[in-house]
Structure formats: structure tokens, C-alpha cells
PDB file of N, CA, C and O in Angstrom:
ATOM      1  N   UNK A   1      -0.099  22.126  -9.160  1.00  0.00           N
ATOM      2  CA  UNK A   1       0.468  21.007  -8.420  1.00  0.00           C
ATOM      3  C   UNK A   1      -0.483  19.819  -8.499  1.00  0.00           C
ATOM      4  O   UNK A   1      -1.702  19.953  -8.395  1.00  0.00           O
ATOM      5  N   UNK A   2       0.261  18.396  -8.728  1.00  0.00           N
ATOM      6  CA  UNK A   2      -0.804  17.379  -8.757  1.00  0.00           C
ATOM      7  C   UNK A   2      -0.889  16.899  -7.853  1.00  0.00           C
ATOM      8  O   UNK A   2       0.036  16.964  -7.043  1.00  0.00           O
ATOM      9  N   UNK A   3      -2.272  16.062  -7.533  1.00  0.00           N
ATOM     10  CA  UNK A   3      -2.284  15.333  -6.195  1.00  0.00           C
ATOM     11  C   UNK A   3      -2.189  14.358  -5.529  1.00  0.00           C
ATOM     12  O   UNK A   3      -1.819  13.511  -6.342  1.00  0.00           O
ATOM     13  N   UNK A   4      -2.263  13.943  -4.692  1.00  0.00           N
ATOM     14  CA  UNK A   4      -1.678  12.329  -4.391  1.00  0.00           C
ATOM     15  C   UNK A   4      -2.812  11.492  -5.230  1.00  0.00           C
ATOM     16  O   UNK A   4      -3.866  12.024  -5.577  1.00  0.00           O
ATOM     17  N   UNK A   5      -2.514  10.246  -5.494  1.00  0.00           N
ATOM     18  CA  UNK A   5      -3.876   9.333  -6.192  1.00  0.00           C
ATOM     19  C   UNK A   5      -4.810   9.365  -5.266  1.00  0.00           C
ATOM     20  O   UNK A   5      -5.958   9.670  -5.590  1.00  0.00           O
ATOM     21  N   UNK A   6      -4.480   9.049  -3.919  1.00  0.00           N
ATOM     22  CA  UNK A   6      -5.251   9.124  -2.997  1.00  0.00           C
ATOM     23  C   UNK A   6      -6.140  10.657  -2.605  1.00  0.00           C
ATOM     24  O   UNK A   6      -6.905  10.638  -1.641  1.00  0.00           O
ATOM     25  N   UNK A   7      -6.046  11.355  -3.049  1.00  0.00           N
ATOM     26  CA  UNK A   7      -6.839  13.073  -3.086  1.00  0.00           C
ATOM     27  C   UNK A   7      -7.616  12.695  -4.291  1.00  0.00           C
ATOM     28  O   UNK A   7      -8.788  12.983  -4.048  1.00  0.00           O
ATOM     29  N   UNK A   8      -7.524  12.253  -5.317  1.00  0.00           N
ATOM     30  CA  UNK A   8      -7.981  12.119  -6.433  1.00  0.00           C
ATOM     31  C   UNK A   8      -9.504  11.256  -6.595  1.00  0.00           C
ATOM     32  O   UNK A   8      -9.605  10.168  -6.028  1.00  0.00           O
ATOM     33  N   UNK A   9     -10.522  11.741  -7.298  1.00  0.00           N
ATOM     34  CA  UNK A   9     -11.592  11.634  -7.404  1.00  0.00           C
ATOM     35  C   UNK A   9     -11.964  10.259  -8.272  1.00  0.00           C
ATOM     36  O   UNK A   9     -12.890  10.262  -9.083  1.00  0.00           O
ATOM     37  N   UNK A  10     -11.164   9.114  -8.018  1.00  0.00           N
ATOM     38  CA  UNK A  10     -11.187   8.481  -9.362  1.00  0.00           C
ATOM     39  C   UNK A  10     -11.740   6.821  -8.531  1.00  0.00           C
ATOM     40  O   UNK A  10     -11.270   5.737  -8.876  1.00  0.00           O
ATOM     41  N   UNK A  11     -12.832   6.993  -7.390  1.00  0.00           N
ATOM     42  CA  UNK A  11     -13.172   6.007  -6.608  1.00  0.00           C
ATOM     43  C   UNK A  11     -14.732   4.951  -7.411  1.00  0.00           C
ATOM     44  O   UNK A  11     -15.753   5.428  -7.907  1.00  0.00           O
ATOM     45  N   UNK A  12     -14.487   3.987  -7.314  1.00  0.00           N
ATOM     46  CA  UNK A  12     -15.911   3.129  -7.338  1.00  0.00           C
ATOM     47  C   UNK A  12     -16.297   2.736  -6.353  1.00  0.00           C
ATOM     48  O   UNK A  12     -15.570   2.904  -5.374  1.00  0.00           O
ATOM     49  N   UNK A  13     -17.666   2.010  -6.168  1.00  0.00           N
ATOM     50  CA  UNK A  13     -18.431   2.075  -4.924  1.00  0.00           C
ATOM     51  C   UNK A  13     -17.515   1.413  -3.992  1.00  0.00           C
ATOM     52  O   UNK A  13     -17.511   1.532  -2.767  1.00  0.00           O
ATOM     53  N   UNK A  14     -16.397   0.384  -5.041  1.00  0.00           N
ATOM     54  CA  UNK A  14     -15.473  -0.331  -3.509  1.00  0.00           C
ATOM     55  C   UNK A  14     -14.053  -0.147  -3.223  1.00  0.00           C
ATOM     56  O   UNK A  14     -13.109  -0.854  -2.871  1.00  0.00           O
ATOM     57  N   UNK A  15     -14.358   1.576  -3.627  1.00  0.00           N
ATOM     58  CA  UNK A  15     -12.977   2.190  -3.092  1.00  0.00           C
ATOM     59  C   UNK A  15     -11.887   2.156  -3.868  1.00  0.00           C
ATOM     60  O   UNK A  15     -10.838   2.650  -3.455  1.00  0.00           O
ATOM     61  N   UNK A  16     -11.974   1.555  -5.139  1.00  0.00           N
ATOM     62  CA  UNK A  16     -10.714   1.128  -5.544  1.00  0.00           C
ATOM     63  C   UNK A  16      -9.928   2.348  -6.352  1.00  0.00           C
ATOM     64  O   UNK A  16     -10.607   3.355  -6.555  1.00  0.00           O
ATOM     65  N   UNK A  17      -8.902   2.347  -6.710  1.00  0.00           N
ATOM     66  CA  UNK A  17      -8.309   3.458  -7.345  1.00  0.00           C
ATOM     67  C   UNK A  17      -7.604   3.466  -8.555  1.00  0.00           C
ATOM     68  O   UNK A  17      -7.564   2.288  -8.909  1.00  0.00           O
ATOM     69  N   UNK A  18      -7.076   4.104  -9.308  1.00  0.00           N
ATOM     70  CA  UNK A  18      -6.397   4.169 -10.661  1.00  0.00           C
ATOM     71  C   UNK A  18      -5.633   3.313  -9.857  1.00  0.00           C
ATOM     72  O   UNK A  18      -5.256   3.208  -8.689  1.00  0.00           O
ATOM     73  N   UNK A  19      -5.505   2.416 -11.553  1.00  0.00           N
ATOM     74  CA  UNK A  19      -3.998   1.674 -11.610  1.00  0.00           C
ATOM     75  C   UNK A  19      -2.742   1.912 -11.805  1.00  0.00           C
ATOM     76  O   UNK A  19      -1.741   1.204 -11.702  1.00  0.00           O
ATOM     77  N   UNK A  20      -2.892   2.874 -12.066  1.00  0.00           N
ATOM     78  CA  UNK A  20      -1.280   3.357 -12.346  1.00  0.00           C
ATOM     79  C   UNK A  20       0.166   3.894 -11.657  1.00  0.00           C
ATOM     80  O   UNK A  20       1.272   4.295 -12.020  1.00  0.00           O
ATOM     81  N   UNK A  21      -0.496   3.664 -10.571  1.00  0.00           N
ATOM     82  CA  UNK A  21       0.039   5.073  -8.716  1.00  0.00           C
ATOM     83  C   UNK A  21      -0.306   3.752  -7.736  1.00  0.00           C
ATOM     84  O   UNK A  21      -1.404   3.197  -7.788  1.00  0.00           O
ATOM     85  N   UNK A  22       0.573   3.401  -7.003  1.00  0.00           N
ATOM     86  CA  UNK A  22      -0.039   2.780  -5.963  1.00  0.00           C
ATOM     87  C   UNK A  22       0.982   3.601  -4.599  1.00  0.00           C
ATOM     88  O   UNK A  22       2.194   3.385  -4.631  1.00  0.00           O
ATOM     89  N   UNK A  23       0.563   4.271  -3.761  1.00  0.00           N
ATOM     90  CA  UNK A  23       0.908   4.480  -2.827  1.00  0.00           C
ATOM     91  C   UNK A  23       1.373   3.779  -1.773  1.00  0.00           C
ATOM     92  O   UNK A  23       0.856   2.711  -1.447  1.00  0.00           O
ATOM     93  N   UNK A  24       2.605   4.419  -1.003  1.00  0.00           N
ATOM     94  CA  UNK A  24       3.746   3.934  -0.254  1.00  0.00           C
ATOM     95  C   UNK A  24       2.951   4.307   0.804  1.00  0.00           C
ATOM     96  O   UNK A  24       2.339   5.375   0.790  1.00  0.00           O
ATOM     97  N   UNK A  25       2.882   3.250   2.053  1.00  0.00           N
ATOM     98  CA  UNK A  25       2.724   3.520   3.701  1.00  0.00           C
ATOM     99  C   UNK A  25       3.828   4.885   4.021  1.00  0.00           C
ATOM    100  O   UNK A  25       4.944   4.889   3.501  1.00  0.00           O
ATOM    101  N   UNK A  26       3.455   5.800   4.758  1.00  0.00           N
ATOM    102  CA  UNK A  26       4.107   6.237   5.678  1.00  0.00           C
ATOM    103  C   UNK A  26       4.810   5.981   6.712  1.00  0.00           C
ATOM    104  O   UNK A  26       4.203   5.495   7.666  1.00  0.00           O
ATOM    105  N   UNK A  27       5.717   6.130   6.795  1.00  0.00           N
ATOM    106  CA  UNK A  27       6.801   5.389   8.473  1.00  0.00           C
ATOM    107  C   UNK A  27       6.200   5.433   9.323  1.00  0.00           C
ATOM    108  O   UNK A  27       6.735   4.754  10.199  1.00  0.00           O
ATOM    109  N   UNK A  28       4.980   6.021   9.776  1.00  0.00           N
ATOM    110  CA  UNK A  28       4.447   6.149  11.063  1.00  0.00           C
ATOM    111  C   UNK A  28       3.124   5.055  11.121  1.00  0.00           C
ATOM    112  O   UNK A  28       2.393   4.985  12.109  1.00  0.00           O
ATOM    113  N   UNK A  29       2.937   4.181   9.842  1.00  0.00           N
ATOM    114  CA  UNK A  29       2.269   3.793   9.516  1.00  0.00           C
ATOM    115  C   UNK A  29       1.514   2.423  10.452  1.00  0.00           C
ATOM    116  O   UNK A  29       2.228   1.637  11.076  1.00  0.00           O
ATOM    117  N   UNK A  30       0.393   2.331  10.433  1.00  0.00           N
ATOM    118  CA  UNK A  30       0.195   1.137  11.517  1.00  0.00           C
ATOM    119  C   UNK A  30       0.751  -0.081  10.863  1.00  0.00           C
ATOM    120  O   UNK A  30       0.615  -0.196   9.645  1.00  0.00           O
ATOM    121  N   UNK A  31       1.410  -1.075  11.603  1.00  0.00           N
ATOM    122  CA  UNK A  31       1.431  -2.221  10.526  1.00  0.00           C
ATOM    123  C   UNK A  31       1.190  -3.355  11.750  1.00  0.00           C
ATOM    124  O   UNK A  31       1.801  -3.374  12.819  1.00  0.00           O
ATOM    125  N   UNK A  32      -0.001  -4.425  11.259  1.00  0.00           N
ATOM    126  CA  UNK A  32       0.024  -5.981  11.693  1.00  0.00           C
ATOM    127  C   UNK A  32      -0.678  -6.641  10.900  1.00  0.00           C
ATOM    128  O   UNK A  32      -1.273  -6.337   9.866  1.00  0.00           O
ATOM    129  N   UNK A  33      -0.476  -8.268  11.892  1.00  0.00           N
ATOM    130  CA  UNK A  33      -0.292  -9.431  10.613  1.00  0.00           C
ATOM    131  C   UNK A  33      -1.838 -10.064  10.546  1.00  0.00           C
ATOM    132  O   UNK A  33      -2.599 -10.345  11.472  1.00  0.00           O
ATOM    133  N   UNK A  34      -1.995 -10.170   9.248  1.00  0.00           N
ATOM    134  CA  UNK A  34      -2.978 -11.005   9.458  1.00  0.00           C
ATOM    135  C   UNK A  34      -3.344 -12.243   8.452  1.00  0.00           C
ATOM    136  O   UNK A  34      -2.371 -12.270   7.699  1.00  0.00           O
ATOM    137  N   UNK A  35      -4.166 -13.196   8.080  1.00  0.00           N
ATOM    138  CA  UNK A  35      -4.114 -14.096   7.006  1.00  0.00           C
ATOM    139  C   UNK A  35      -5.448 -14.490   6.749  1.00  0.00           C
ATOM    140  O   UNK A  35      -6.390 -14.270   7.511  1.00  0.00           O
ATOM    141  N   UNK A  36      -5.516 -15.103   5.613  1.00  0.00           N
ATOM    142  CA  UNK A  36      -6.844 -14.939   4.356  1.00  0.00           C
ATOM    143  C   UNK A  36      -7.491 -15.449   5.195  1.00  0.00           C
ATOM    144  O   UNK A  36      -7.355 -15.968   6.303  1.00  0.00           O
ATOM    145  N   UNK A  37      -8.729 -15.062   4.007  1.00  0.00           N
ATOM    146  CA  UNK A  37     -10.045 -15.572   4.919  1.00  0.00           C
ATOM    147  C   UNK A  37     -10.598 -16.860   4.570  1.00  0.00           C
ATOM    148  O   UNK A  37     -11.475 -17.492   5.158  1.00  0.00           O
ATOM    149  N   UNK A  38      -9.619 -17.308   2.978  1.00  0.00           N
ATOM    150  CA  UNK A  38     -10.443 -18.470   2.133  1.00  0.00           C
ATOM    151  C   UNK A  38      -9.791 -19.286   2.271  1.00  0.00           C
ATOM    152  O   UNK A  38     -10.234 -20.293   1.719  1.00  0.00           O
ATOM    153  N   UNK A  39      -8.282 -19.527   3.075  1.00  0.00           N
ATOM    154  CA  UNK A  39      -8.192 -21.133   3.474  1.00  0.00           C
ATOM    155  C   UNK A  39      -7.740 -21.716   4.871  1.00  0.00           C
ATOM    156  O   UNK A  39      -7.912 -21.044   5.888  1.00  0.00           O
ATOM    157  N   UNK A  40      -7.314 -22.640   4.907  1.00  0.00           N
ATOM    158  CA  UNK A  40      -6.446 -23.340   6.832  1.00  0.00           C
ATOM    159  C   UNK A  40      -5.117 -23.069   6.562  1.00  0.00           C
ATOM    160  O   UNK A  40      -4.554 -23.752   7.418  1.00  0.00           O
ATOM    161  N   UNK A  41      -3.998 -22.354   5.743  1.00  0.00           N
ATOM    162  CA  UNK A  41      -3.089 -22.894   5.538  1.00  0.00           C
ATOM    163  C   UNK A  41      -2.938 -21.249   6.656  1.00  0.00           C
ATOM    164  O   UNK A  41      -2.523 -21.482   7.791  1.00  0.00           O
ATOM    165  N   UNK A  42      -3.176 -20.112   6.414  1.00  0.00           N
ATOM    166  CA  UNK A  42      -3.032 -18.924   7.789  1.00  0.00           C
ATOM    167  C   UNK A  42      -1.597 -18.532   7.080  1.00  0.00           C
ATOM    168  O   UNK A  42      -0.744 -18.353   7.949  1.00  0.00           O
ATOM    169  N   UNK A  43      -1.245 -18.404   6.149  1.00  0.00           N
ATOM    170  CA  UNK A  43       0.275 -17.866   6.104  1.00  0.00           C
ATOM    171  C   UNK A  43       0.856 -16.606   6.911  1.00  0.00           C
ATOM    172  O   UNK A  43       1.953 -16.424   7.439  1.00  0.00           O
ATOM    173  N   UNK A  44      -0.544 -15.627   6.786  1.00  0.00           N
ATOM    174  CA  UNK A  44      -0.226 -14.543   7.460  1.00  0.00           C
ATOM    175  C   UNK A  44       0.314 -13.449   6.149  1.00  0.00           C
ATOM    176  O   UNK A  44       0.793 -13.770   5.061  1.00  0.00           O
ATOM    177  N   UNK A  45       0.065 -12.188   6.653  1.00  0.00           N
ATOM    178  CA  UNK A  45       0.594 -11.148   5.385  1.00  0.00           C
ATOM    179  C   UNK A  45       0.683  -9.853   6.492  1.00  0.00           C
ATOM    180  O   UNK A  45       0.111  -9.692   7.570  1.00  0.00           O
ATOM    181  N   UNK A  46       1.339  -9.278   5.989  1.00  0.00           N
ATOM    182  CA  UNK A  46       1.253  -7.585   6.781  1.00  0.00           C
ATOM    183  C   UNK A  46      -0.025  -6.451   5.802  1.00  0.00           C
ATOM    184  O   UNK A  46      -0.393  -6.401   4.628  1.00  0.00           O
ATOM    185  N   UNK A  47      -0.300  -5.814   6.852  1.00  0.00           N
ATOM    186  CA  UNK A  47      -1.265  -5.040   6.374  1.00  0.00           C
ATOM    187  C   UNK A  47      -0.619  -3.314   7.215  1.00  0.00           C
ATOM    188  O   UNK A  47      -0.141  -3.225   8.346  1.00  0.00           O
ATOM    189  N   UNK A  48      -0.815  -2.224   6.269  1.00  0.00           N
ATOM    190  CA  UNK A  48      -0.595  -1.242   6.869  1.00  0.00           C
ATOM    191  C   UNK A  48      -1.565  -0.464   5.948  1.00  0.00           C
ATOM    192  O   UNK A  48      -2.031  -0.375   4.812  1.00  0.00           O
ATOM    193  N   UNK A  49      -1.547   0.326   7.912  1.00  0.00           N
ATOM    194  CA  UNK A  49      -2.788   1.193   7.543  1.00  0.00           C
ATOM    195  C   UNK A  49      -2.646   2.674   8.134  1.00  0.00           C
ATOM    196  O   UNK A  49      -2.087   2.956   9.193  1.00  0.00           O
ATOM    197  N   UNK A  50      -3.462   3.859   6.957  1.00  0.00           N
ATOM    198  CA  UNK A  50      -2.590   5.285   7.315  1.00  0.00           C
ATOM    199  C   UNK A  50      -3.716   6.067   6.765  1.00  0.00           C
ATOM    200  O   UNK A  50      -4.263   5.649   5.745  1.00  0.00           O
ATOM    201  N   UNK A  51      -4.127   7.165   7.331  1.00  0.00           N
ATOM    202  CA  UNK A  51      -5.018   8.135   6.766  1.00  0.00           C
ATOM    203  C   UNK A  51      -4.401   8.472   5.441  1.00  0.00           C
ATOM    204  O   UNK A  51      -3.249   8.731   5.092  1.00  0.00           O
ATOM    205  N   UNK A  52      -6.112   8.340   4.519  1.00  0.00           N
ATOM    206  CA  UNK A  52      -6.000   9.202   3.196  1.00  0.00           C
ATOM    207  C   UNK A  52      -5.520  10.370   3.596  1.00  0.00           C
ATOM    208  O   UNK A  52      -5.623  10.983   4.659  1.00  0.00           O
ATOM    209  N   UNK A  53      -4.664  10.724   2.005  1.00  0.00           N
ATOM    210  CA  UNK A  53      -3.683  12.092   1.961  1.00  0.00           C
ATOM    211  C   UNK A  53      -2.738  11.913   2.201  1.00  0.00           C
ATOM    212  O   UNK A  53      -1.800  12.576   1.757  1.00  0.00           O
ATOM    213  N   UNK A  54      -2.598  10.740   3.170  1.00  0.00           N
ATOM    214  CA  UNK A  54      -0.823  11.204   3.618  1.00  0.00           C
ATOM    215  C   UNK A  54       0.137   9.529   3.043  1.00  0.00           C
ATOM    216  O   UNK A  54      -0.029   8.352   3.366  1.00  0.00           O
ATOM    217  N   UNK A  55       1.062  10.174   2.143  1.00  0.00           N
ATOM    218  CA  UNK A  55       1.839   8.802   1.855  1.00  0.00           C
ATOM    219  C   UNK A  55       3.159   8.487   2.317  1.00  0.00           C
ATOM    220  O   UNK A  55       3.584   8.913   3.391  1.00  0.00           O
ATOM    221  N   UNK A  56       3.812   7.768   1.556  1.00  0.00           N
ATOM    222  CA  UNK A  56       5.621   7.542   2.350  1.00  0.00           C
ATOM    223  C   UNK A  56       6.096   7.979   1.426  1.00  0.00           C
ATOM    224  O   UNK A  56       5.398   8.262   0.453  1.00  0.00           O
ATOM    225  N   UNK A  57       7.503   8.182   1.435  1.00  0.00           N
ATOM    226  CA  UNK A  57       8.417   8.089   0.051  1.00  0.00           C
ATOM    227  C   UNK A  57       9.215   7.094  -0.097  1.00  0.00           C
ATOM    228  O   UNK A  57       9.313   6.120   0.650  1.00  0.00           O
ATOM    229  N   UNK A  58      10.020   7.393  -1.418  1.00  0.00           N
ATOM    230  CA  UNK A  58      10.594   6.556  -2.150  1.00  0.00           C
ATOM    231  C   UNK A  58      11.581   5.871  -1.610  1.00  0.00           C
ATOM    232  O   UNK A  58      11.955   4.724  -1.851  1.00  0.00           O
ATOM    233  N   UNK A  59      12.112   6.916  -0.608  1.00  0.00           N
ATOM    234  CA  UNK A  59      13.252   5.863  -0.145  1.00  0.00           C
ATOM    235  C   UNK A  59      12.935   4.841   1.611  1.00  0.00           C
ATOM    236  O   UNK A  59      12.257   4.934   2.634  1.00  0.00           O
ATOM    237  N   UNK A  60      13.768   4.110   1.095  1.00  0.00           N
ATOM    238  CA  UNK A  60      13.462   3.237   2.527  1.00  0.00           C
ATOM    239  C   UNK A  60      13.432   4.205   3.671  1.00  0.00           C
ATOM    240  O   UNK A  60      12.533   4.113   4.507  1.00  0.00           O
ATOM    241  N   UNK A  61      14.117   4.887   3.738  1.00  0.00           N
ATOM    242  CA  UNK A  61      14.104   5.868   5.401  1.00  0.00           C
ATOM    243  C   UNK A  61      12.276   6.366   5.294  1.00  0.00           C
ATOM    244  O   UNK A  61      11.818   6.231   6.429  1.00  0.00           O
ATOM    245  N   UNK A  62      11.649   6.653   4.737  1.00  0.00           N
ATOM    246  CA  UNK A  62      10.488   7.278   4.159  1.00  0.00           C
ATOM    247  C   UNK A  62       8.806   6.949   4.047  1.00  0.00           C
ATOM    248  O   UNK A  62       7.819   7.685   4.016  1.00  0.00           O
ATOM    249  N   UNK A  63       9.014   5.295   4.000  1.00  0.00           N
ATOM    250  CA  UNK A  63       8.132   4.533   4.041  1.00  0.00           C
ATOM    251  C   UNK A  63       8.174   3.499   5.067  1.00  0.00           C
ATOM    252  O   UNK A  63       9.167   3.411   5.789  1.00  0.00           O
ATOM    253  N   UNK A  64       7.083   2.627   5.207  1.00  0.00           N
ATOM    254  CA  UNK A  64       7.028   1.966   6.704  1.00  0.00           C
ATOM    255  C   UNK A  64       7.601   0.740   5.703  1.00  0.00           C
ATOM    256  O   UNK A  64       8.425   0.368   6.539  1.00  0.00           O
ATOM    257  N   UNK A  65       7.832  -0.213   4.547  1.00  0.00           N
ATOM    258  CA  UNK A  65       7.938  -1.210   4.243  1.00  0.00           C
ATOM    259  C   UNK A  65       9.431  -1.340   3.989  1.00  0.00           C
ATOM    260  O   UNK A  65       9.818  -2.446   3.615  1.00  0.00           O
ATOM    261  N   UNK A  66      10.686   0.026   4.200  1.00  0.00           N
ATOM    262  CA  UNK A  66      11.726  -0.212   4.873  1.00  0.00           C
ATOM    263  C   UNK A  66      12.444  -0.690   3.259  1.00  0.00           C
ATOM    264  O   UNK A  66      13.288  -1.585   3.215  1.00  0.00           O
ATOM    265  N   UNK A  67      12.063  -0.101   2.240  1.00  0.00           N
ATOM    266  CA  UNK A  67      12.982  -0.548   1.104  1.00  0.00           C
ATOM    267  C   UNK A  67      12.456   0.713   0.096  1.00  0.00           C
ATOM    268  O   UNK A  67      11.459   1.435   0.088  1.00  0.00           O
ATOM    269  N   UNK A  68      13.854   0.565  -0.879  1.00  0.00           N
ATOM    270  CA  UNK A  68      13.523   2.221  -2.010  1.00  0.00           C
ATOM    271  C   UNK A  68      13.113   1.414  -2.864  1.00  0.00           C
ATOM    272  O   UNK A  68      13.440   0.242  -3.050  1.00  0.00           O
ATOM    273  N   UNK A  69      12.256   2.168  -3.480  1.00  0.00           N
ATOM    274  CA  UNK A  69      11.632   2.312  -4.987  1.00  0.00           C
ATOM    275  C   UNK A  69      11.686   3.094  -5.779  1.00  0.00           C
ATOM    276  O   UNK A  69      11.959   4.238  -5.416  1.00  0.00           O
ATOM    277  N   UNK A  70      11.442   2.812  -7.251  1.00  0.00           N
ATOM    278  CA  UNK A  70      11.180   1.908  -7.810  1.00  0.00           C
ATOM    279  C   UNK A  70      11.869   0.942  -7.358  1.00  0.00           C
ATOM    280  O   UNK A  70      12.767   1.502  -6.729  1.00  0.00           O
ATOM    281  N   UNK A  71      12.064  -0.509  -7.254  1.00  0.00           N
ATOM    282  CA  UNK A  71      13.187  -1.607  -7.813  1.00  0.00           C
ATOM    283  C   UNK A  71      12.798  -2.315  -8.491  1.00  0.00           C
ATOM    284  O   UNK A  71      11.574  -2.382  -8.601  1.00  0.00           O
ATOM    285  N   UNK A  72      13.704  -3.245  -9.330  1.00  0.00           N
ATOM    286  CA  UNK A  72      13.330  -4.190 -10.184  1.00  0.00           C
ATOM    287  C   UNK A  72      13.475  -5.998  -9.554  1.00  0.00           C
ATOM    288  O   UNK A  72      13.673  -6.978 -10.272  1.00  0.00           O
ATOM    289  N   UNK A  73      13.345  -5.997  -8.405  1.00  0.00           N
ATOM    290  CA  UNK A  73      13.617  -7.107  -7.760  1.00  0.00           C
ATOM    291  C   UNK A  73      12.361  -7.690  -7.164  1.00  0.00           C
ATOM    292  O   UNK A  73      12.046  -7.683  -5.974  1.00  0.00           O
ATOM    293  N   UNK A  74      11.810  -8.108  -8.003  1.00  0.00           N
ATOM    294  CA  UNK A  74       9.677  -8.510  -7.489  1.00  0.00           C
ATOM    295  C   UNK A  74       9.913  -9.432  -6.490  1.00  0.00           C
ATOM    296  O   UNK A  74       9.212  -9.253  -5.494  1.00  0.00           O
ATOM    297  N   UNK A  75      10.715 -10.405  -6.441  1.00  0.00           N
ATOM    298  CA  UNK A  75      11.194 -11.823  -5.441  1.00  0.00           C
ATOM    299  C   UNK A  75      11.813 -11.246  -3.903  1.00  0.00           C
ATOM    300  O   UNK A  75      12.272 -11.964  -3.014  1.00  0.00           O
ATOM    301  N   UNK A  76      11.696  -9.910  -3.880  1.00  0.00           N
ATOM    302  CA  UNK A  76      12.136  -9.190  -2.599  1.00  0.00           C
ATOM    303  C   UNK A  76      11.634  -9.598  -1.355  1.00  0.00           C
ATOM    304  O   UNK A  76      12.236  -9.801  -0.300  1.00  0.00           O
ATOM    305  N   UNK A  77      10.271  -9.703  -1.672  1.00  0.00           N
ATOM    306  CA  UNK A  77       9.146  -9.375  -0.285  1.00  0.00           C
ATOM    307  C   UNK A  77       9.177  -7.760  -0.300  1.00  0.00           C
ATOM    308  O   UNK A  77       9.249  -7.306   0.842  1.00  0.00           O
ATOM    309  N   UNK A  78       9.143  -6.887  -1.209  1.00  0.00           N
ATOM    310  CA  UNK A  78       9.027  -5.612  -0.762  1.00  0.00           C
ATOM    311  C   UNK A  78       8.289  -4.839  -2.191  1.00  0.00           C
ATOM    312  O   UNK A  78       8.522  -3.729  -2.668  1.00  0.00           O
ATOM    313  N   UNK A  79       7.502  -5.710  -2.553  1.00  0.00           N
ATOM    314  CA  UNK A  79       6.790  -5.512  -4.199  1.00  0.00           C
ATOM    315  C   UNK A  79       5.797  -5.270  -3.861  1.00  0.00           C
ATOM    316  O   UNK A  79       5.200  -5.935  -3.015  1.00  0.00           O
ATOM    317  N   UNK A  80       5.197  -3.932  -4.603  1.00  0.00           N
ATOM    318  CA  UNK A  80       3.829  -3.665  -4.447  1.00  0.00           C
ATOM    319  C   UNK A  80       2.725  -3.418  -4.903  1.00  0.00           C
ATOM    320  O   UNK A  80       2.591  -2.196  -4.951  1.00  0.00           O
ATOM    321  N   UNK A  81       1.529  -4.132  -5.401  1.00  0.00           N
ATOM    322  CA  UNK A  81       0.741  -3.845  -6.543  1.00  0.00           C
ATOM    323  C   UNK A  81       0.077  -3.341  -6.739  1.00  0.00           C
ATOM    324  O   UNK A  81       0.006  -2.686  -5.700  1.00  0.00           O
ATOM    325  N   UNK A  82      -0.973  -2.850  -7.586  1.00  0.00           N
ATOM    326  CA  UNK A  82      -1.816  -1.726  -7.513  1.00  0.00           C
ATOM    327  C   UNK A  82      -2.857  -2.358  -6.723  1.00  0.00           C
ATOM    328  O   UNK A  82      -3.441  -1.677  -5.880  1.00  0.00           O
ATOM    329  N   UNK A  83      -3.268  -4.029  -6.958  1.00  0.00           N
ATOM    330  CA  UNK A  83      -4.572  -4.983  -6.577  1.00  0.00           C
ATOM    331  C   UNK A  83      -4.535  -4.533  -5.074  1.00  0.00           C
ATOM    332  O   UNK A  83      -5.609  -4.522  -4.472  1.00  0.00           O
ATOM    333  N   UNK A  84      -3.354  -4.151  -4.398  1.00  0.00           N
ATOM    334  CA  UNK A  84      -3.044  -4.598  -3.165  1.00  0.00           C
ATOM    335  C   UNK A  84      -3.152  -3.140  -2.157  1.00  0.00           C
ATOM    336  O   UNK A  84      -2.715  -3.084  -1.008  1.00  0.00           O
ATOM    337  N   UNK A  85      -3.730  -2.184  -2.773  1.00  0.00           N
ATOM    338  CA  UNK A  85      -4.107  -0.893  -2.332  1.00  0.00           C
ATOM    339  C   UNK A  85      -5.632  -1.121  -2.489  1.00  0.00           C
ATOM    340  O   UNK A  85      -6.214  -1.799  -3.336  1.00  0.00           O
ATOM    341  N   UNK A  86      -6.256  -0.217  -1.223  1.00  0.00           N
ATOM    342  CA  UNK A  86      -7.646  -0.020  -1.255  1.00  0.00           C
ATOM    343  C   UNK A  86      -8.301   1.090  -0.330  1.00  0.00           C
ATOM    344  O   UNK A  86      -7.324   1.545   0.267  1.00  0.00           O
ATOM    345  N   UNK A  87      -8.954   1.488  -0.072  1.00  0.00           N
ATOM    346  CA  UNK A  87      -9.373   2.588   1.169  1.00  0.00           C
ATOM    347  C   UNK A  87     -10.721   2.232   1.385  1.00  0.00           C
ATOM    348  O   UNK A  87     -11.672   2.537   0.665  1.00  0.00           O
ATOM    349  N   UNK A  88     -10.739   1.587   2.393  1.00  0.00           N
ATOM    350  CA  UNK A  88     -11.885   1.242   3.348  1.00  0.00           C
ATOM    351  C   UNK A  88     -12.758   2.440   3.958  1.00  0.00           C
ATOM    352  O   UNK A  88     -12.286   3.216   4.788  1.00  0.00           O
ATOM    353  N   UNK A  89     -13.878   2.513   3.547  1.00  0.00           N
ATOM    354  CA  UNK A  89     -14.782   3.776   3.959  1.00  0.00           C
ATOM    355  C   UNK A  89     -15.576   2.976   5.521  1.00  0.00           C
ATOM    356  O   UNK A  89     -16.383   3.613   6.198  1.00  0.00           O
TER     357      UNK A  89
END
């Protein structure tokens, strides 16, 4: 059986992970807003956050960001990149 990316041994000193897998929040997942640190404009972004090991699934019922995947619709607001995963030690 394989393991989540997140079980997987494939970390550099700043956490980052294979590109190829980016893991789905879990529904139970924490989520609030927050915005960059490098300008005044504050747009704001969501951030969710969930213990390593445990992910969401594919379908919207499954994950906290409330839409299925794969899709091919990037202009959604519900696109997710690999840059945009990380695990904070």
C-alpha cells in the first residue's frame, strides 16, 4: 500500500514536498483568513490547517475547500498548487 505524500520521506530543511501530489484539507479542517506579508493592498487568502497523515478526498463532500477534483476549471477559486502546500515544523 502507498502512502500519503505527506507520510513520505521526501522533506527539505523547509518542509517542502514532492511536486507531484498536493494534498486536499480534510472537512474537519481548520480554515481562516489571512493576507501577505509583502504589501498594503491585505487581499486576504484562506489558509487551512490539519495534522500530517490525515487528508480530504476528491469529492467536494470530502474536503474542507467544498469542490471535486481533479477539475479543469483553474478560474474557479478552488485550484490548487503544489507551491501552495507546506508543513510547518
Amino acid at each position: 500500500m502507498e502512502s500519503n505524500m505527506s507520510e513520505k520521506d521526501k522533506s527539505s530543511a523547509f518542509g517542502v514536498f514532492a511536486k507531484d501530489y498536493v494534498p486536499l484539507p480534510p472537512k474537519d479542517a481548520d480554515v481562516f483568513t489571512t493576507a501577505c506579508d509583502y504589501c498594503t493592498i491585505a487581499c486576504g487568502y484562506k489558509v487551512y490547517r490539519w495534522p500530517v497523515g490525515r487528508e480530504g478526498g476528491s469529492g467536494k463532500a470530502q474536503n474542507a475547500i467544498g469542490a471535486d477534483f481533479p477539475h479543469q476549471l483553474v478560474n474557479t477559486g478552488a485550484w490548487v498548487s503544489p507551491s501552495q502546500h507546506n508543513i510547518v515544523r
